[in-house]
C-alpha positions in Angstrom: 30.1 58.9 -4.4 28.8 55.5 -4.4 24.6 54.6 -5.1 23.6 52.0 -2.9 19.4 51.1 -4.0 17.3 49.9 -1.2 13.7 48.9 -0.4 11.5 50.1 2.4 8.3 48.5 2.0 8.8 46.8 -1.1 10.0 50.0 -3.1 13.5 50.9 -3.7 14.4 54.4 -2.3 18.2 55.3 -4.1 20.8 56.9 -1.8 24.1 57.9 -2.1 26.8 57.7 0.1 29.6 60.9 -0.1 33.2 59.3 1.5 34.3 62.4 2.4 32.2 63.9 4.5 30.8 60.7 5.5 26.9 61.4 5.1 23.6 59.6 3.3 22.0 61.3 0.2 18.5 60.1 0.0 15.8 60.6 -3.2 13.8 62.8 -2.0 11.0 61.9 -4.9 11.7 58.2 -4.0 11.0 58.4 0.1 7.7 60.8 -1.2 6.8 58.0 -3.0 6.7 55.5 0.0 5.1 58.0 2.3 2.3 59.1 -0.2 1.5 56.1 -2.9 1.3 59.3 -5.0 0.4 58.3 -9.1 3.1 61.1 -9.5 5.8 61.9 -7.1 7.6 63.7 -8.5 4.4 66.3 -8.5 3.2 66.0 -4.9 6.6 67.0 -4.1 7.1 70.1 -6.4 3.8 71.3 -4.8 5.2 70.4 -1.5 8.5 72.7 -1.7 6.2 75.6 -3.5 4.2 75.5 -0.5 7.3 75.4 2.5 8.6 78.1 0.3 6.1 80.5 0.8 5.8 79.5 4.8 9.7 80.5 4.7 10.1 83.1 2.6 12.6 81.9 0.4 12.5 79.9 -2.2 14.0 76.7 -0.8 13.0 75.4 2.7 16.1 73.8 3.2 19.6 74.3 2.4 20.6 70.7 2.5 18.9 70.1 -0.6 21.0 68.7 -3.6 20.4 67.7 -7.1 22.6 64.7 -7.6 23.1 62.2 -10.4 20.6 58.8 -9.9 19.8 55.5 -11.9 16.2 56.3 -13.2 14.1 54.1 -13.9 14.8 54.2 -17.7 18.3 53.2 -16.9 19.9 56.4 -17.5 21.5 58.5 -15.5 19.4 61.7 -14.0 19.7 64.7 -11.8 16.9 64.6 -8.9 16.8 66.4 -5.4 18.6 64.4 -2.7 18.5 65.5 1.1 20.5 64.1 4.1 18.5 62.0 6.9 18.2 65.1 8.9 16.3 66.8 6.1 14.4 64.4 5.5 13.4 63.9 9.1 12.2 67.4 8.7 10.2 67.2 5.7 8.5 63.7 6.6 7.1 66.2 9.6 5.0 68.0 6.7 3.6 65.2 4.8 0.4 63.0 6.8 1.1 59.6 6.2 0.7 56.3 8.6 4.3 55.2 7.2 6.0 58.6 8.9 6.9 56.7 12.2 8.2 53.8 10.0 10.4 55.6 8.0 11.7 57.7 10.6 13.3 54.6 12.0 14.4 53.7 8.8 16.3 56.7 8.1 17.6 56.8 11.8 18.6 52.8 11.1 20.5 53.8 8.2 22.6 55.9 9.6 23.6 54.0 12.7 24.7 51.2 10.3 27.3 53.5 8.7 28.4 54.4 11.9 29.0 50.8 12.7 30.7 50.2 9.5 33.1 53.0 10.0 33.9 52.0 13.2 34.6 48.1 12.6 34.8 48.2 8.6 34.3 44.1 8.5 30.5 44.5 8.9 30.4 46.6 6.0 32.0 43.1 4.4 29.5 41.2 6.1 26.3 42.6 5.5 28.2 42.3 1.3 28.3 38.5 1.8 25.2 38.4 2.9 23.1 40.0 0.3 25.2 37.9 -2.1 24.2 34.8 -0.5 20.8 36.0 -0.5 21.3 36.6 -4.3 22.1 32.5 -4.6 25.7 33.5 -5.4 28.1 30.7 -4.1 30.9 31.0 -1.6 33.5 30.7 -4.1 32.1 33.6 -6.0 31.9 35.6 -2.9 35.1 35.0 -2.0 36.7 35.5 -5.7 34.5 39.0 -5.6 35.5 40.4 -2.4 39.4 39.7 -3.4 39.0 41.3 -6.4 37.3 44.0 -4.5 40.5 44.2 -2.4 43.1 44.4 -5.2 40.6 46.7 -6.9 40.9 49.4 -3.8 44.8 48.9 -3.7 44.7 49.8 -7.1 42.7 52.9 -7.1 44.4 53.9 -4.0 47.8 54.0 -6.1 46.2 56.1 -8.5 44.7 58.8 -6.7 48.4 59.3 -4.9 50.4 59.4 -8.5 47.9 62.1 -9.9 45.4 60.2 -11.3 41.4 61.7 -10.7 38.8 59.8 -9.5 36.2 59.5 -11.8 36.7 60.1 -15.3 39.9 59.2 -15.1 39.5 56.2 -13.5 36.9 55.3 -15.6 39.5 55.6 -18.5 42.5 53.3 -16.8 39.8 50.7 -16.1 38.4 50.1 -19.2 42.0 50.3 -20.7 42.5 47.8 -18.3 39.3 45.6 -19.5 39.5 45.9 -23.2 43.5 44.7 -22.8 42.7 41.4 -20.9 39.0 40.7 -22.4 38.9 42.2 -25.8 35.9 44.4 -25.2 35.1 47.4 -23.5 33.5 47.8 -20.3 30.0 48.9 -21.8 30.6 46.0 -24.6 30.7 43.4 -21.7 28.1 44.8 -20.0 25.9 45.2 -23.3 27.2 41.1 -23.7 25.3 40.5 -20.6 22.5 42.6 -20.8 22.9 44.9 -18.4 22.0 49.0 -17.6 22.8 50.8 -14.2 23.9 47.1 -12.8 28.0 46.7 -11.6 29.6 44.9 -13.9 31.9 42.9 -11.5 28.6 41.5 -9.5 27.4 39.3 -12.6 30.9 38.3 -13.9 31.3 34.3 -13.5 34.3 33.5 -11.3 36.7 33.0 -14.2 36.1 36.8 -15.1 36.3 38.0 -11.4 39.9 35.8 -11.4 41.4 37.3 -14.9 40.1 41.0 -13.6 41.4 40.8 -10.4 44.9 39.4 -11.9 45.0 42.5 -14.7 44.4 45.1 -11.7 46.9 43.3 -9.5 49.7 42.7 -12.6 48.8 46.6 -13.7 49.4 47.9 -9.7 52.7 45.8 -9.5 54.0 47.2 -13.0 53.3 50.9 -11.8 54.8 50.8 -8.4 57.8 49.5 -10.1 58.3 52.7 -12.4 57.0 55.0 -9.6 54.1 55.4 -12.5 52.9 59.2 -12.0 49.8 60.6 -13.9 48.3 59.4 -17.0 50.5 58.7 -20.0 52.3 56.4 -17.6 49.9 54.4 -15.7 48.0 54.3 -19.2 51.2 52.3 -20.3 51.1 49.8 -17.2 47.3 49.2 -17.4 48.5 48.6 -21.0 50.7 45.7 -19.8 48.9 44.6 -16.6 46.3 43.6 -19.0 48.0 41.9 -21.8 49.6 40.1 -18.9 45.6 38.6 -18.4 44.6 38.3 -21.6 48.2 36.0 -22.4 46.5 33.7 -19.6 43.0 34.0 -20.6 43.9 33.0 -24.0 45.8 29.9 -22.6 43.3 28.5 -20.7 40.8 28.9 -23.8 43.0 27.3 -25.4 43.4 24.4 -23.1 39.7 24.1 -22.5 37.7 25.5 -25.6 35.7 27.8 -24.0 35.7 31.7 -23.9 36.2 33.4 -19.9 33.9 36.5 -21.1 30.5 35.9 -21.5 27.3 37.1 -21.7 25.9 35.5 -18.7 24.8 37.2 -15.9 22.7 36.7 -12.7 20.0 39.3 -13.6 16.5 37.2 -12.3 15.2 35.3 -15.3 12.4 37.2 -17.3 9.2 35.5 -17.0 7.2 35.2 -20.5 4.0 36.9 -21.6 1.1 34.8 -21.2 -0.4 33.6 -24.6 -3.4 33.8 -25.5 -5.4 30.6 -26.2 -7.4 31.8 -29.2 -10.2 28.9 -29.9 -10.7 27.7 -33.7 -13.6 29.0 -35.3 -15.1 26.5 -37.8 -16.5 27.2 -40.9 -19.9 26.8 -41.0 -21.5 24.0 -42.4 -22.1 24.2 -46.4 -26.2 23.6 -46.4 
């Protein structure tokens, strides 16, 4: 599953999108929110199910309610009931709120989208480039990032037909893959650059995006041509699809003396604290 945050009216509602059975996972706390301005959410909605509950006569309303894993806004990762657009249609019935109609188009707009995606995948790519643009990223990036994206995919869809998980061990192979070629771990580079529940790959420079992109690819090539099956041996070619990166990175360091991995990032720049002007007090005068 794949989080994709968004905003409807200014505030960020979380979703997930499920690739197998093709189908939105919504916050259900995070679309209360919107509809309510509630100080506490999370509250108005535990009262909310009590009370469905007793109208039904079980104790949940809904089937299609799910506790799935979300970015909270501590940065860590947290279980919190998600519902499909359908439900959610339904429960938005039993809340009063002048932002129903609004976010019953939303939902309903969200959903047609996907079904325009899956039907002509290049808008998925489009509406991509376009929030990067909107994110002041330039076309070379965008390019560089959606290639990588693209040798990324061929990558994972090698591993998942030679017995490799998705998920954890995924997880593993990649950052085998990223502490070969960059010399740090995947949570070291992202502690470099400061970030929490952000993707890694959407603040690397285009140098970074380049020497990933050319590990993955190397690491893909080096497995296909041992017919690489499960994980002791694709752990051995993301081994050497890496150092095969890191032997360039290091020559181009070499050649300009400056290091590809970095700790910048395009997170929006933190704006200081205002100081406060504290006046002088004099001494009064000696008499």
């Amino acid at each position: 599953m794949k989080i994709f945050p968004t905003q409807f009216d200014g505030q960020i509602i979380r979703r997930v999108y499920d690739g197998k059975s093709e189908t939105w996972w919504f916050s259900v706390i995070d679309v209360i929110q919107v509809l309510t301005d509630s100080n506490n959410a999370r509250r108005y909605w535990s009262d909310l199910k009590r009370k469905l509950a007793q109208e039904a006569g079980s104790e949940q309303p809904y089937e299609k309610i799910v506790q799935l894993k979300m970015t909270a806004p501590d940065g860590k990762q947290r279980e919190t009931d998600c519902a499909t657009a359908e439900t959610l249609l339904r429960l938005v019935q039993s809340i009063p709120s002048p932002k129903a109609e609004p976010i019953k188009r939303w939902l309903a707009k969200v959903g047609y989208e996907r079904m325009q995606e899956l039907a002509d995948p290049a808008l998925s790519l489009n509406r991509a480039r376009q929030t990067w643009q909107q994110h002041g990223r330039s076309d070379k990036w965008i390019a560089q990032r959606m290639t990588g994206q693209e040798t990324r995919n061929k990558l994972t869809d090698y591993w998942s037909e030679h017995d490799i998980k998705k998920g954890t061990e995924f997880a593993i192979l990649t950052n085998v893959i990223h502490q070969e070629w960059a010399g740090v771990s995947v949570a070291e580079h992202k502690d470099m650059k400061g970030l929490s529940s952000h993707n890694l790959r959407d603040h690397m420079s285009e140098a970074e995006l380049i020497f990933t992109a050319l590990a993955e690819l190397s690491t893909r090539q080096i497995a296909e041509s041992v017919d690489a099956t499960g994980m002791a041996q694709n752990k051995s070619a993301a081994k050497t699809g890496g150092r095969i990166a890191a032997q360039a990175r290091h020559q181009l360091e070499s050649q300009t003396g400056k290091s590809v991995v970095t700790g910048a990032n395009y997170l929006p720049p933190v704006e200081p604290k205002a100081l406060k002007v504290v006046k002088a007090v004099k001494a009064p005068k000696k008499s």
